[in-house]
KOLMI-396382 format. One line per 2 residues: number of its first residue (from 1); for each residue y, z, x of C-alpha. Coordinates in nm, 3 decimals. Each point is the difference from the previous one (the first is absolute). Layout:
<sites>
NUM = Y,Z,X | ...
</sites>
This chain:
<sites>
1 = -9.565,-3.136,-0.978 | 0.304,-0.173,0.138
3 = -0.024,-0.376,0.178 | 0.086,0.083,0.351
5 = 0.306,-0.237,0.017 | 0.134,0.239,-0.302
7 = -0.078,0.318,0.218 | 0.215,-0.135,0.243
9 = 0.299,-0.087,-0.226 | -0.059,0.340,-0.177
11 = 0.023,0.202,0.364 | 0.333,-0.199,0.079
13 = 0.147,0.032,-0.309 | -0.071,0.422,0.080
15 = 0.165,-0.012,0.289 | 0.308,-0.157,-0.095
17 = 0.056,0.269,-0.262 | -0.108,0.238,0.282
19 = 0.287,-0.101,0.255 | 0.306,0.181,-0.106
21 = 0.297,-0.180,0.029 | 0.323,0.085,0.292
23 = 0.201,0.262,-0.133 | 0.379,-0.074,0.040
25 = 0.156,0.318,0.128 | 0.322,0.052,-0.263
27 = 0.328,0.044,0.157 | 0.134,0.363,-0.088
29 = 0.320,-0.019,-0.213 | 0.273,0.160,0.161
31 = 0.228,0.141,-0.274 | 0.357,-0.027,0.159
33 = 0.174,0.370,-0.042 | 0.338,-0.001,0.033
35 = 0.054,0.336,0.223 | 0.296,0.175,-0.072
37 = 0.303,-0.052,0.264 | 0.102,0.293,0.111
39 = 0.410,-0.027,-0.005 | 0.130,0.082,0.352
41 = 0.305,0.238,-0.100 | 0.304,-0.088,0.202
43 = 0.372,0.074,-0.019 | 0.124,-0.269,-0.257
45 = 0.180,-0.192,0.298 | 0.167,0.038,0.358
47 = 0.291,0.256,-0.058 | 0.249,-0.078,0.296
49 = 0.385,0.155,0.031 | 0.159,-0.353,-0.120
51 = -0.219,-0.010,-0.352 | 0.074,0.394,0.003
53 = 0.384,-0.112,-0.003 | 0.005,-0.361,-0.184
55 = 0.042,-0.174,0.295 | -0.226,-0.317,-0.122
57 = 0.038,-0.222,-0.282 | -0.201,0.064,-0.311
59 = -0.019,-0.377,-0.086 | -0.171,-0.104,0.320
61 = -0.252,0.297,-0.003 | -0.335,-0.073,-0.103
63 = 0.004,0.362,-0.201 | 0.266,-0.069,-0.217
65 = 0.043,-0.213,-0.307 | 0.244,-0.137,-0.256
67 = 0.021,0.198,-0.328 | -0.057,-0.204,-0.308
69 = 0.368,-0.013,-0.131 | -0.197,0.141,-0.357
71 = -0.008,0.368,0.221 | 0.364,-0.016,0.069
73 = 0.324,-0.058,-0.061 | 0.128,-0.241,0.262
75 = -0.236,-0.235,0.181 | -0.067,0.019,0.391
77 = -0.164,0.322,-0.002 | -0.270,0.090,0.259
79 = -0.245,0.314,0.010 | -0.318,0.035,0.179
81 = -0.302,-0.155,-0.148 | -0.167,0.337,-0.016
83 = 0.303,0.193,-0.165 | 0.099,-0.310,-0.223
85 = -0.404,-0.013,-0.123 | 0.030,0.387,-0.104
87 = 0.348,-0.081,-0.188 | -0.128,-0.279,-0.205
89 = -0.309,0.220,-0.097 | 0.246,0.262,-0.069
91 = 0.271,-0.253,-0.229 | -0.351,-0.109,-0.180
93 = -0.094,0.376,-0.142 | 0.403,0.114,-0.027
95 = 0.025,-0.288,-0.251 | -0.297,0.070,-0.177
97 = 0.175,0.341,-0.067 | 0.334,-0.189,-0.109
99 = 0.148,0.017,0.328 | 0.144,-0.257,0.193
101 = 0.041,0.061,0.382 | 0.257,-0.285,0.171
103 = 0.031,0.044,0.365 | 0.380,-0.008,0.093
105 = -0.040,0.010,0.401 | -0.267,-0.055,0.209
107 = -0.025,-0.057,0.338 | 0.326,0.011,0.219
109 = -0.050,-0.045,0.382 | 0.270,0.103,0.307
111 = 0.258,-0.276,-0.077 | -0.027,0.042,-0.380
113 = 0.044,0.365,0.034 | 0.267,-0.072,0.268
115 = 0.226,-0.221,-0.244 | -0.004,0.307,-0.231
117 = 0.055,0.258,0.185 | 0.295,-0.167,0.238
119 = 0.183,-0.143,-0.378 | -0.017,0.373,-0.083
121 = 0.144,0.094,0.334 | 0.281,-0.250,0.053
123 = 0.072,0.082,-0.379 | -0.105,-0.400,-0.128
125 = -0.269,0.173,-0.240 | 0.192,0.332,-0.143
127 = -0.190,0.309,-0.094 | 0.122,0.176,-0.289
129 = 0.305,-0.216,-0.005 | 0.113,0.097,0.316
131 = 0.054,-0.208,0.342 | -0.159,0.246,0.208
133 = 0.150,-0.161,0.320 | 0.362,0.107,-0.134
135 = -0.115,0.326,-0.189 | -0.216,0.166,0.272
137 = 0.116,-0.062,0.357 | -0.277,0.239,0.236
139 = -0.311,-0.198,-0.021 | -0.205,0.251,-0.029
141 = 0.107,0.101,-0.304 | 0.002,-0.368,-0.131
143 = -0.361,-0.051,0.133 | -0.109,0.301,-0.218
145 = 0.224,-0.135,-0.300 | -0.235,-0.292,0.017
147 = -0.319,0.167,0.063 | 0.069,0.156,-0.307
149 = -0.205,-0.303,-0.189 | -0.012,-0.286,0.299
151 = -0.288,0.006,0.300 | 0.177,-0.071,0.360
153 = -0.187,-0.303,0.122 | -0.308,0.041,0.197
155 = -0.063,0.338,-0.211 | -0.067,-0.120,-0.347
157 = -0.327,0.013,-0.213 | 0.067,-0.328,-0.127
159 = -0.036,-0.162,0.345 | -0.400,0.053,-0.034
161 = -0.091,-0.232,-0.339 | -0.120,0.327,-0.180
163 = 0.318,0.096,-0.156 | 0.157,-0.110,-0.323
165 = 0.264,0.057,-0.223 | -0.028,-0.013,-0.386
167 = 0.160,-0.059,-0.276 | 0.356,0.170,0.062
169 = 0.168,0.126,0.254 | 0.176,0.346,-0.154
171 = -0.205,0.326,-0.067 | 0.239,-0.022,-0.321
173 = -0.212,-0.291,-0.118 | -0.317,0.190,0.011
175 = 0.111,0.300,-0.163 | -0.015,-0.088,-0.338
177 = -0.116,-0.314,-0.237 | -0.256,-0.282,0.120
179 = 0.117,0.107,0.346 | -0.134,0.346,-0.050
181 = -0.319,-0.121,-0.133 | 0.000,-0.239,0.335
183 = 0.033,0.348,0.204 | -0.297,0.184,-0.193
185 = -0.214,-0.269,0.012 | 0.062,-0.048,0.357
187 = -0.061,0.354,0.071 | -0.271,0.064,-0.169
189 = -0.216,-0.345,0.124 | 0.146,-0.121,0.336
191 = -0.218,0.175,0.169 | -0.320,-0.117,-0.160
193 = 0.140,-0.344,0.205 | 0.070,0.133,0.335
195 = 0.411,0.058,-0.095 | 0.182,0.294,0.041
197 = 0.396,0.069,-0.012 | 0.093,0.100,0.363
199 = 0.390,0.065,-0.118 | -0.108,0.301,-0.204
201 = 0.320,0.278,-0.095 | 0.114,0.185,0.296
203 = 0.126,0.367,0.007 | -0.199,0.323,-0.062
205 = -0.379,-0.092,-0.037 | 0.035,-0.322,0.087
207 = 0.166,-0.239,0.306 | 0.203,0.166,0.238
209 = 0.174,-0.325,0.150 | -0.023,-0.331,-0.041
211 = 0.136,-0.254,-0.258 | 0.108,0.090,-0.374
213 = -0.311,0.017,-0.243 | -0.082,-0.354,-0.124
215 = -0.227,-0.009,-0.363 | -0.026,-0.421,0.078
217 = -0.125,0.023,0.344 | -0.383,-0.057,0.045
219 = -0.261,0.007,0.293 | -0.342,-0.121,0.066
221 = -0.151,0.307,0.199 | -0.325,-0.187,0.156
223 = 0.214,-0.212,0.228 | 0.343,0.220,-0.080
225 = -0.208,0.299,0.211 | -0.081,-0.104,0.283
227 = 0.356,-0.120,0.067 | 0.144,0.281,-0.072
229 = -0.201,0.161,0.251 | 0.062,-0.234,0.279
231 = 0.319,0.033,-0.011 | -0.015,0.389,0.013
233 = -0.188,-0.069,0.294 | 0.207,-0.313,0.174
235 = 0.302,-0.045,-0.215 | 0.334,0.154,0.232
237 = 0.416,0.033,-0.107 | 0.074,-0.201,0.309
239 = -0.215,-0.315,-0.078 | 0.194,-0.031,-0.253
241 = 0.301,-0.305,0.020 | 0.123,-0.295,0.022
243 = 0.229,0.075,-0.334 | 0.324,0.155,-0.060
245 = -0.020,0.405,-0.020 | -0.326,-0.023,0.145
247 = 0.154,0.243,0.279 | 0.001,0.271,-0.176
249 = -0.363,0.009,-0.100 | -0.093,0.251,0.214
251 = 0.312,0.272,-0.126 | -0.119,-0.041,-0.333
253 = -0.419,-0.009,0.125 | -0.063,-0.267,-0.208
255 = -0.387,0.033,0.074 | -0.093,0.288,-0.063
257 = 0.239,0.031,-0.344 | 0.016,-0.303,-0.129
259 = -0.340,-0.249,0.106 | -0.202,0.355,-0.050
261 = 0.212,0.172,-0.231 | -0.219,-0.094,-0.351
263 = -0.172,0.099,-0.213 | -0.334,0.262,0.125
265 = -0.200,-0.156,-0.232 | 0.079,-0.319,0.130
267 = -0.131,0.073,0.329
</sites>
């Protein structure tokens, strides 16, 4: 028989062990899941009438930048980001296949396009060898000599950034040789990259109006698109001015022909 003094060390002892300790109530874990952002799908920027005709200056726009003279063949070149991004993704597979792509002329706003277009006119810059002020007197028929390969400022493609010129600047040159294989490639991938040739041939089938066919002249459609369509919505003959010939815009419907005259696909 226990002493009594070890009965009462034995009960204590009991209930210690009895008494259960606090229980410290665990924090959940919160696993952090990153939700997925829904992308808000807006037009690619604010299309107004002066970006619509190259009234702005590509350097100073926050949606342009300078192409890497390695794209090019002169430096001080300018597309949009966007566009330029699809190019160099483009440049990367062409040369894969062999090709090399070399952007001849990029973007060209009003005054840029104005310089080339008055030369033409006053006869400083001759087309086809000729001084066009001296050989073709109604201006008409001297504004439609030009349109024949140059843009009237405020109506040209290359006012937007999405618009570039490459390699040559002669069907010729892409009729045969590396030039050809330029062309084939061109048609058979551009579009994989968002480019399309808006200067396709005209005639039967094809364009009724608008400038000579162009094999060198490429477009980036996502942006290219809805430009086109604001100005068949906004763009008018009589806004356009401020250049030499510009009156007779609106005889010839420069519009309609020439800013929508391209190629369907294109549109």
């Amino acid at each position: 028989m226990l002493q009594p003094y070890l009965l009462i060390i034995a009960i204590l002892l009991i209930g210690c062990q009895a008494e259960e300790a606090p229980v410290q109530e665990e924090k959940p874990t919160v696993e952090k899941v990153s939700e997925p952002v829904e992308e808000e799908i807006k037009p690619p920027f604010e299309i107004t009438l002066d970006y619509v005709m190259g009234k702005f200056d590509p350097a100073k726009d926050t949606a342009f930048t300078k192409v890497d003279p390695k794209y090019c063949d002169r430096a001080g070149l300018y597309l949009r980001k966007d566009t330029y991004r699809a190019f160099r993704q483009m440049h990367t597979a062409a040369q894969k296949d062999g090709i090399n792509l070399v952007i001849r002329s990029a973007t060209r706003n009003f005054n840029y396009q104005k310089q080339i277009w008055e030369g033409k006119w006053t006869g400083a810059r001759k087309v086809g060898g000729q001084d066009l002020s001296k050989t073709i007197a109604d201006p008409k028929t001297r504004a439609l000599k030009i349109l024949e390969l140059s843009s009237m400022p405020s109506t040209s493609r290359h006012h937007w950034g999405t618009d570039i010129d490459l390699n040559a600047f002669t069907n010729e040159y892409f009729e045969s040789g590396k030039g050809l294989k330029i062309y084939n490639w061109l048609q058979a991938n551009a579009a994989e990259y968002g480019f399309c040739q808006p200067y396709s041939p005209k005639g039967e089938g094809g364009r009724p109006h608008g400038y000579n066919e162009e094999k060198w002249h490429w477009s980036y459609l996502p942006v290219a698109v809805p430009l086109t369509n604001f100005a068949r919505k906004h763009m008018r003959d009589s806004l356009i001015e401020g250049f030499a010939g510009a009156v007779v815009a609106p005889e010839i419907g420069v519009v309609e022909k020439y800013i929508l005259g391209i190629n369907p696909e294109c549109q």
